[in-house]
C-alpha positions as CSV (number, residue, x, y, z in Angstrom):
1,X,9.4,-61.2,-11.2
2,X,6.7,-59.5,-12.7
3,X,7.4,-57.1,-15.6
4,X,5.1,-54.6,-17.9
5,X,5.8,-53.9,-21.0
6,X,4.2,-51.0,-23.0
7,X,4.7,-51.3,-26.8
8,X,2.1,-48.9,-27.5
9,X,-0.1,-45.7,-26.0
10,X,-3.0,-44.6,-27.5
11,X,-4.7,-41.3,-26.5
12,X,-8.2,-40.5,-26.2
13,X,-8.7,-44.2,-27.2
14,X,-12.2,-45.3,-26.4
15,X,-12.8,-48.6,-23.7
16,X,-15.0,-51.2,-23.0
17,X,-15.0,-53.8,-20.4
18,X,-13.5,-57.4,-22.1
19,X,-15.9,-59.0,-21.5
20,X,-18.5,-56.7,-23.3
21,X,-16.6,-58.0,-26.7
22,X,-18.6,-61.1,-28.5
23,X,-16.6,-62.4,-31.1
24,X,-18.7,-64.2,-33.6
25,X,-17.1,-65.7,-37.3
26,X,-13.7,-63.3,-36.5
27,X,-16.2,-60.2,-36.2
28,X,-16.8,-58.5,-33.1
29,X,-19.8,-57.2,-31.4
30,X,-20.8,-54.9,-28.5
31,X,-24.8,-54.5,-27.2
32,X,-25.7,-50.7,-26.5
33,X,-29.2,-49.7,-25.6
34,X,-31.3,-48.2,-27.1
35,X,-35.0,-47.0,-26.3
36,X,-35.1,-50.0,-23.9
37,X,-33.9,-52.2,-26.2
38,X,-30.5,-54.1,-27.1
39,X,-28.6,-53.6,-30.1
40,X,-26.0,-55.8,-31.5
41,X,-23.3,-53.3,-33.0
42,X,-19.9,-54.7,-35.2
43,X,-17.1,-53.0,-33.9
44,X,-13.6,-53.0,-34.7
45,X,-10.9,-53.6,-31.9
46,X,-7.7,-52.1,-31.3
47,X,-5.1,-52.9,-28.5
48,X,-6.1,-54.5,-25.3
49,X,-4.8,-54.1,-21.9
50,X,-5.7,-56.6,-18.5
51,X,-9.8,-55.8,-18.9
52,X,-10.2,-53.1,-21.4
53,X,-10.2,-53.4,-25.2
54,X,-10.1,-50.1,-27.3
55,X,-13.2,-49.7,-29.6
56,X,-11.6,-47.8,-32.8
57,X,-14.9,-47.8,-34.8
58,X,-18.3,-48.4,-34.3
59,X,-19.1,-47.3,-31.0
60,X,-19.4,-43.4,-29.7
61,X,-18.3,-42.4,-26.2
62,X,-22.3,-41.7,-25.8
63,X,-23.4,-45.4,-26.0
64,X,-24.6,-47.2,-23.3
65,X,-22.9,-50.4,-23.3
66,X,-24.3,-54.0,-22.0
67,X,-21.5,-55.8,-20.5
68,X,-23.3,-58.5,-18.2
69,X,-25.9,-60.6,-19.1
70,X,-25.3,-59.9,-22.7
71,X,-25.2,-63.7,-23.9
72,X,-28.6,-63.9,-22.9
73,X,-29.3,-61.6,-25.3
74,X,-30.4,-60.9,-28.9
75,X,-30.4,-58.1,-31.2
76,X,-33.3,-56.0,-30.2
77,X,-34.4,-58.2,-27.2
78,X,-36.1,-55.7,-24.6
79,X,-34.3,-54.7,-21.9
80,X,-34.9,-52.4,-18.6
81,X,-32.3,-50.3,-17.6
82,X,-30.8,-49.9,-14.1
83,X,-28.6,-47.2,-13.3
């Protein structure tokens, strides 16, 4: 038997993908670009659900995040864009 429990709901709460999230020396990051290059951005984390984490500072819903291929990367490595 499989049950969910929600302890807490957050509106308007802003998500990422898990695995965008690089924790690094209990900070955590999140690359965005930015005129074809990534950026490392700190962030600070809020509650998590199965694949999302909720971003409560440092991003805004108009950044583009990387979330594949992002280990590969460091700050302000140039990058091409698909959409």
């Amino acid at each position: 038997m499989k049950v969910d429990l929600f302890l807490e709901q957050v509106s308007d709460a802003l998500l990422v993908p898990e695995e965008a999230v690089i924790a690094l020396d209990k900070k955590h990051f999140v690359y965005i670009t930015n005129d074809n290059k990534a950026i490392m951005k700190e962030v600070e984390i809020g509650i998590r659900n199965d694949s999302k984490i909720e971003i409560i500072d440092g991003l805004t819903p108009k950044d583009k995040i990387i979330y594949m291929g992002q280990e590969k990367l460091k700050n302000n490595s140039l990058i091409k864009v698909i959409d």
